[in-house]
C-alpha positions as CSV (number, residue, x, y, z in Angstrom):
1,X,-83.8,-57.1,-120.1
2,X,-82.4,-60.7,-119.6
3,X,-78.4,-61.0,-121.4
4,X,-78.4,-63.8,-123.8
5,X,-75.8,-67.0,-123.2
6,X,-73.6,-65.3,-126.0
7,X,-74.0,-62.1,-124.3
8,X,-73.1,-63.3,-121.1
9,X,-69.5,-64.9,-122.5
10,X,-69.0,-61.6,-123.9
11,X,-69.2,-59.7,-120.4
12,X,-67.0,-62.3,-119.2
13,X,-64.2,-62.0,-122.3
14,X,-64.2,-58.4,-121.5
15,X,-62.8,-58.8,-117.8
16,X,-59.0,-59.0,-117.3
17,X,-57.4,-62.6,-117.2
18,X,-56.9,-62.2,-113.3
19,X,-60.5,-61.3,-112.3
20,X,-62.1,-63.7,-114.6
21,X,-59.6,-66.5,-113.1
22,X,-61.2,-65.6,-109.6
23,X,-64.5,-66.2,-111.2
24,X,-64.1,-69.4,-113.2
25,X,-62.4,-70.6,-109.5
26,X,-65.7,-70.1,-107.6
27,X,-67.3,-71.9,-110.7
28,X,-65.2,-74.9,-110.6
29,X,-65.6,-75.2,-106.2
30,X,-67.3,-78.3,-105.1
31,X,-68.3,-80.1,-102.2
32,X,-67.2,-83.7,-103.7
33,X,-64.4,-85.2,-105.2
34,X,-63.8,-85.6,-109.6
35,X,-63.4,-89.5,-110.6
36,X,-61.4,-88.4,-113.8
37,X,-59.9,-92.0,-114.9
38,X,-63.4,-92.4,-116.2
39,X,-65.3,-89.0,-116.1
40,X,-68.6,-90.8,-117.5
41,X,-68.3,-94.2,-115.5
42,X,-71.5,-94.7,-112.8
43,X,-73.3,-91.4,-113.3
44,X,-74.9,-92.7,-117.1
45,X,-76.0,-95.6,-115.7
46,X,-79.8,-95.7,-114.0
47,X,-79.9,-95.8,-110.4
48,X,-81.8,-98.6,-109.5
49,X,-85.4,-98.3,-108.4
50,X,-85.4,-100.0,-105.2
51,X,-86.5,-98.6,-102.0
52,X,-83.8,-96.2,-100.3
53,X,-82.2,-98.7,-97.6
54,X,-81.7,-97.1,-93.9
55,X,-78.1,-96.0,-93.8
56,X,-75.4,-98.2,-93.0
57,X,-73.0,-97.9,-90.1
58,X,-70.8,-94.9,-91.8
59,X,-68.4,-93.3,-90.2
60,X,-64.8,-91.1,-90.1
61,X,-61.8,-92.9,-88.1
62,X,-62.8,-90.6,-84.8
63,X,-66.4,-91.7,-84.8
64,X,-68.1,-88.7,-86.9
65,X,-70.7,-89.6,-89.1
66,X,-72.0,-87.2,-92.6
67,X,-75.4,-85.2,-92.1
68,X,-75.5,-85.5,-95.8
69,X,-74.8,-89.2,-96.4
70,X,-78.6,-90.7,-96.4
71,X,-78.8,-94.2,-97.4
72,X,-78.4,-96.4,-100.1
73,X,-80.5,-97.2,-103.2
74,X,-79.4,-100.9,-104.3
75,X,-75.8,-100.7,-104.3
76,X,-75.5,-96.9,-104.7
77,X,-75.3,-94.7,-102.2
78,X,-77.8,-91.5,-101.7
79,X,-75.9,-88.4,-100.6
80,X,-76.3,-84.1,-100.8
81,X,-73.2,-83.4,-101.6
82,X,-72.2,-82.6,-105.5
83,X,-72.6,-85.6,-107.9
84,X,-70.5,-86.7,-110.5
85,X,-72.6,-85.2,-113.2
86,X,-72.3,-81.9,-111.7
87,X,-68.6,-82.2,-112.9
88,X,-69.2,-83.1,-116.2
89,X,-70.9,-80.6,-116.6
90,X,-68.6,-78.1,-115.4
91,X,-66.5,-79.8,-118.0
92,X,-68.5,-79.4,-120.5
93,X,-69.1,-75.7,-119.6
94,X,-65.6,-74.3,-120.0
95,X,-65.1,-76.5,-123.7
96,X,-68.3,-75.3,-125.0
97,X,-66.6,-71.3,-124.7
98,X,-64.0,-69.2,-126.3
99,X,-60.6,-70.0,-126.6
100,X,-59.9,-67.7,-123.9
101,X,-62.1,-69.0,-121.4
102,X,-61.4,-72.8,-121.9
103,X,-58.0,-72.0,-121.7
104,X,-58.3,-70.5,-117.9
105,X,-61.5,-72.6,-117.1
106,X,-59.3,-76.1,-117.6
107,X,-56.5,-74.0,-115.0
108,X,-59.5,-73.5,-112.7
109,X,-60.9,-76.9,-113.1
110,X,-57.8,-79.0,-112.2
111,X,-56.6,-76.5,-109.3
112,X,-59.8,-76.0,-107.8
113,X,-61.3,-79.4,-107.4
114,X,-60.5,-82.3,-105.6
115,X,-59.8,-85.0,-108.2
116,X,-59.6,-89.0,-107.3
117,X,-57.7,-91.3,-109.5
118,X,-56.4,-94.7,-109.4
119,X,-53.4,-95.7,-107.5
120,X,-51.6,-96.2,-111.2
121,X,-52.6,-93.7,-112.8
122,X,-50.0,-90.8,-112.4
123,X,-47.2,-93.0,-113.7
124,X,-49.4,-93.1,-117.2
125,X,-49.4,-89.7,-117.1
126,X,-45.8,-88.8,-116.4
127,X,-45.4,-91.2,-119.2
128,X,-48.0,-89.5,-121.6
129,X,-49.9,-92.1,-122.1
130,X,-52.6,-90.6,-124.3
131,X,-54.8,-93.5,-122.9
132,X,-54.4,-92.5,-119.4
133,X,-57.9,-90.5,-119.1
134,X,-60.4,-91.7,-121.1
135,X,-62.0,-89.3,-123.1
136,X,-59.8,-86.6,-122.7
137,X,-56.9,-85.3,-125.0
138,X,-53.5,-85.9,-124.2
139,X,-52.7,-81.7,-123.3
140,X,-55.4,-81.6,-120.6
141,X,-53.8,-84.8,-119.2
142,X,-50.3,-83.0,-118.8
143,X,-52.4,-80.0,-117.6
144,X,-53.9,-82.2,-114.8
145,X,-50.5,-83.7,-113.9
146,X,-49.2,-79.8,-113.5
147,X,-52.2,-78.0,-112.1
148,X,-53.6,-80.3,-109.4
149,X,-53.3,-79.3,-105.7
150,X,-55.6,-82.0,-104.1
151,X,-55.4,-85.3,-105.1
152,X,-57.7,-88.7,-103.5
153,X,-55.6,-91.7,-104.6
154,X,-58.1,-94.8,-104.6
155,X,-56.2,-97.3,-103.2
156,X,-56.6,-101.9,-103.0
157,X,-59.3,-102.6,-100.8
158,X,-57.1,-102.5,-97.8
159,X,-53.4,-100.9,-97.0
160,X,-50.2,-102.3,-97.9
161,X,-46.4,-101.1,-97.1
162,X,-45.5,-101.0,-100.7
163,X,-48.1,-98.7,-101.7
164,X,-46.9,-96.2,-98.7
165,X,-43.5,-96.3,-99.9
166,X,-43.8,-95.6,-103.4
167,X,-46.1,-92.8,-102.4
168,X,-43.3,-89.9,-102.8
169,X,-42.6,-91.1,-105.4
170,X,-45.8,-90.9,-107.0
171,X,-47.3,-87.3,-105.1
172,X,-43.7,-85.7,-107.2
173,X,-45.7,-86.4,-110.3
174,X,-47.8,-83.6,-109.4
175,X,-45.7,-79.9,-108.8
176,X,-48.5,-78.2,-107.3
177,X,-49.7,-80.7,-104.9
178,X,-50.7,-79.7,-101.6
179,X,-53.3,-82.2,-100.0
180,X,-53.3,-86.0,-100.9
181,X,-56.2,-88.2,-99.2
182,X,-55.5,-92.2,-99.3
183,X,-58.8,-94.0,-99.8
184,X,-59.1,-97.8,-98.8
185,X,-61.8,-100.2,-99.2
186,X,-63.1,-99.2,-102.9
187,X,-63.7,-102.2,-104.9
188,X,-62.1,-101.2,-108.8
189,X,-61.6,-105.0,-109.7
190,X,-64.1,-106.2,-112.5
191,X,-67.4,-107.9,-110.9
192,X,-66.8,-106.0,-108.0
193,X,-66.6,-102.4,-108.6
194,X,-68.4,-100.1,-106.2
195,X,-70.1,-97.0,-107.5
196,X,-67.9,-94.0,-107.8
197,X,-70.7,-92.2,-105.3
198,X,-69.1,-93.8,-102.4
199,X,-65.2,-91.9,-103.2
200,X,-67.6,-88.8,-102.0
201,X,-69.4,-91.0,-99.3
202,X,-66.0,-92.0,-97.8
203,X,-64.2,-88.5,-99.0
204,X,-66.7,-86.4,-96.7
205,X,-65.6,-88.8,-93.6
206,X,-62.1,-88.4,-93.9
207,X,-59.2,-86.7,-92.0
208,X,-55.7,-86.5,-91.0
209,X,-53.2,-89.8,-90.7
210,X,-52.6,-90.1,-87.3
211,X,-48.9,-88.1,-86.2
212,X,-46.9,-91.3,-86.6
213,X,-47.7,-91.8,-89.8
214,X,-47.0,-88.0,-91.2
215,X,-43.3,-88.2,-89.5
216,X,-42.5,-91.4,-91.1
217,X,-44.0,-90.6,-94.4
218,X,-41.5,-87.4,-94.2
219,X,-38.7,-89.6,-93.1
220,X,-39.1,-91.7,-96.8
221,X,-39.1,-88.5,-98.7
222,X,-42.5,-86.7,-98.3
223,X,-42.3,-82.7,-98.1
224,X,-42.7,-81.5,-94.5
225,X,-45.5,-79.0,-95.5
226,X,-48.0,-81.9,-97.5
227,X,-51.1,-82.6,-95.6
228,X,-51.6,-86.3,-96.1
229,X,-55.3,-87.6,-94.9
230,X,-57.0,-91.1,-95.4
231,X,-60.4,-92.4,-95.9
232,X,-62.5,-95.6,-95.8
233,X,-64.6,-96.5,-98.2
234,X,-67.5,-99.6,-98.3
235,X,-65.2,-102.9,-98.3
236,X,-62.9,-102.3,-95.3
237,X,-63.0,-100.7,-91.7
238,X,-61.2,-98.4,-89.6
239,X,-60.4,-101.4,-87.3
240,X,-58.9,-104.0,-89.7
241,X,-57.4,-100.5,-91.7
242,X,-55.5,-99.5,-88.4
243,X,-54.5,-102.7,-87.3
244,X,-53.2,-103.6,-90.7
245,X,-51.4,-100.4,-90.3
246,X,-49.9,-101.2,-86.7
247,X,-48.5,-104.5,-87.9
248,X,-47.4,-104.3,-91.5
249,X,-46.9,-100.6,-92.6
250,X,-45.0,-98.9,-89.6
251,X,-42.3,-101.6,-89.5
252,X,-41.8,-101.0,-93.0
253,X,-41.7,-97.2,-93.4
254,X,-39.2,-97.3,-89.8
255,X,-36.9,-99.7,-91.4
256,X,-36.6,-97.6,-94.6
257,X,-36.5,-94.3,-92.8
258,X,-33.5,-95.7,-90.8
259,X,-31.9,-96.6,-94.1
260,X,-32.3,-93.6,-95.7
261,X,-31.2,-91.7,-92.5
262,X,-27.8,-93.6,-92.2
263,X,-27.1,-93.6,-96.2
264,X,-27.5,-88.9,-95.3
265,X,-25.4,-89.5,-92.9
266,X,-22.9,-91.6,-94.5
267,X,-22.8,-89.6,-97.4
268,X,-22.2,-86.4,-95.1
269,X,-19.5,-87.9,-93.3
270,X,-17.9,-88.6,-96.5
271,X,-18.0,-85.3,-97.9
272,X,-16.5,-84.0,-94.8
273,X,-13.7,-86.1,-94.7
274,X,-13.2,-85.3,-98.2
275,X,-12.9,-81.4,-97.6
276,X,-10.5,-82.0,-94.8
277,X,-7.8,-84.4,-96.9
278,X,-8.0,-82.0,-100.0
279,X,-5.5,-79.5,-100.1
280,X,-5.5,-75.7,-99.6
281,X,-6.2,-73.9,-102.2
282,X,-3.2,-71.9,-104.0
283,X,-3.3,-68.5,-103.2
284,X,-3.5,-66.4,-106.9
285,X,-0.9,-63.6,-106.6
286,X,-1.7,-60.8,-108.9
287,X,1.2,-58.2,-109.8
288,X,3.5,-59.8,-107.0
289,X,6.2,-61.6,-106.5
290,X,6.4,-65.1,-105.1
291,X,10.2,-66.9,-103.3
292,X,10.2,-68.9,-106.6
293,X,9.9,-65.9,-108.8
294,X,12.8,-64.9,-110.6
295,X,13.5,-61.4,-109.7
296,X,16.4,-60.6,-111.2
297,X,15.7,-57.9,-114.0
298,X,17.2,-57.4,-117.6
299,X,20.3,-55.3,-118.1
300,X,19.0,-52.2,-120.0
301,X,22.2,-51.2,-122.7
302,X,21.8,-47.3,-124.2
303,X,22.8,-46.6,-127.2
């Protein structure tokens, strides 16, 4: 006999917090990343009917190319992997329960998937700005800001060395961050923007910043144990990205690293010095007599 939709939330309210957590976790996995600064931008509107172009020279920084990624239809790319309505829906899912299960389904959603988001957008966060992500109220924004482990910052259509070194800065917004992926070469600017489809064309292509990079990103303040990775997205290339990088981002991260480095060390050698000029500490005598004491005692008179 087939369990009704209410039925079926009713199974799942009976289950202990910690096994339904499990299960709301394996609902909430996809294969693509969540735009959230708009969750409803580029999925409403119609692809357009034109003939599926052959695909265009795709590819990760090492060469790789996606067995998914098939083509392009007008400006919008065609791909297997998870759309952007698939995660509205899922949004939709968990709000349309319980109080209960909305309350651990929003946990799952922002700790589960991987969610891309402006370059800006975590300082309106940190500062509650209830306009930070549209359509969604201001105590799911603060849970996003707590719950998210991987995080695809959409970045200018190419590199620069500020945006590198205000990156500590801006992955400490997020306590339970883990993984951050830079993505270049995604139009956002009005009259250009590219479809949101190509975060998850470039996403699926991405990898690892090369060594030098992770050490000096570490050297400006980045926890050692973050896995910071980079992608490319329709309006830039490896080539012009990694050149860009060579000549303009390394200097700048070396020179502040080496600043930073001999302000700690400074600042040690200071607190050392300190310690050895300051005096001894006065040794507490309890129930004994000190030189300066005065040990003569009382007459005692009987009468």
């Amino acid at each position: 006999m087939a369990v009704e939709p209410q039925g079926q939330v009713s199974l799942l309210d009976r289950l202990a917090d910690e096994i339904l957590q499990h299960i709301l976790d394996f609902a909430m996995a996809r294969d693509s990343p969540f735009y959230i600064d708009d969750p409803f931008r580029g999925p409403t509107r119609k692809l357009r009917r034109k003939k599926i172009l052959p695909r265009v020279v795709f590819e990760s920084s090492t060469g790789a190319k996606d067995p998914l990624y098939i083509g392009r239809q007008g400006d919008i790319p065609v791909h297997q992997h998870a759309p952007q309505s698939i995660h509205q829906t899922d949004w939709i899912a968990i709000n349309s329960t319980n109080r209960r299960i909305r309350s651990l389904g929003k946990l799952s959603f922002f700790k589960i998937k991987t969610i891309a988001m402006q370059a800006e957008l975590p300082a309106r966060l940190q500062r509650n700005d209830f306009k930070g992500i549209k359509r969604m109220w201001p105590n799911d924004q603060a849970l996003a800001l707590s719950y998210i482990r991987d995080l695809v910052i959409v970045n200018a259509k190419e590199s620069s060395p500020t945006g590198f070194l205000q990156l500590p800065r801006t992955l400490a917004a997020f306590p339970c961050l883990r993984r951050c992926t830079l993505l270049f070469g995604f139009g956002t600017r009005k009259g250009e923007e590219d479809d949101v489809e190509w975060i998850t064309v470039a996403f699926a292509l991405g990898g690892p910043v090369p060594l030098k990079m992770q050490e000096l990103m570490t050297g400006v303040g980045m926890p050692k144990y973050f896995r910071l990775e980079e992608a490319m997205g329709p309006g830039w290339t490896w080539a012009d990205h990694q050149n860009n990088i060579a000549k303009y981002v390394y200097p700048m991260l070396e020179i502040r690293a080496d600043l930073l480095r001999a302000k700690e060390e400074k600042e040690g050698k200071g607190e050392k010095e300190t310690r050895e000029k300051s005096p001894h500490p006065t040794l507490q005598n309890h129930g004994t007599r000190g030189p300066e004491q005065d040990v003569t005692q009382p007459e005692t008179y009987h009468l």
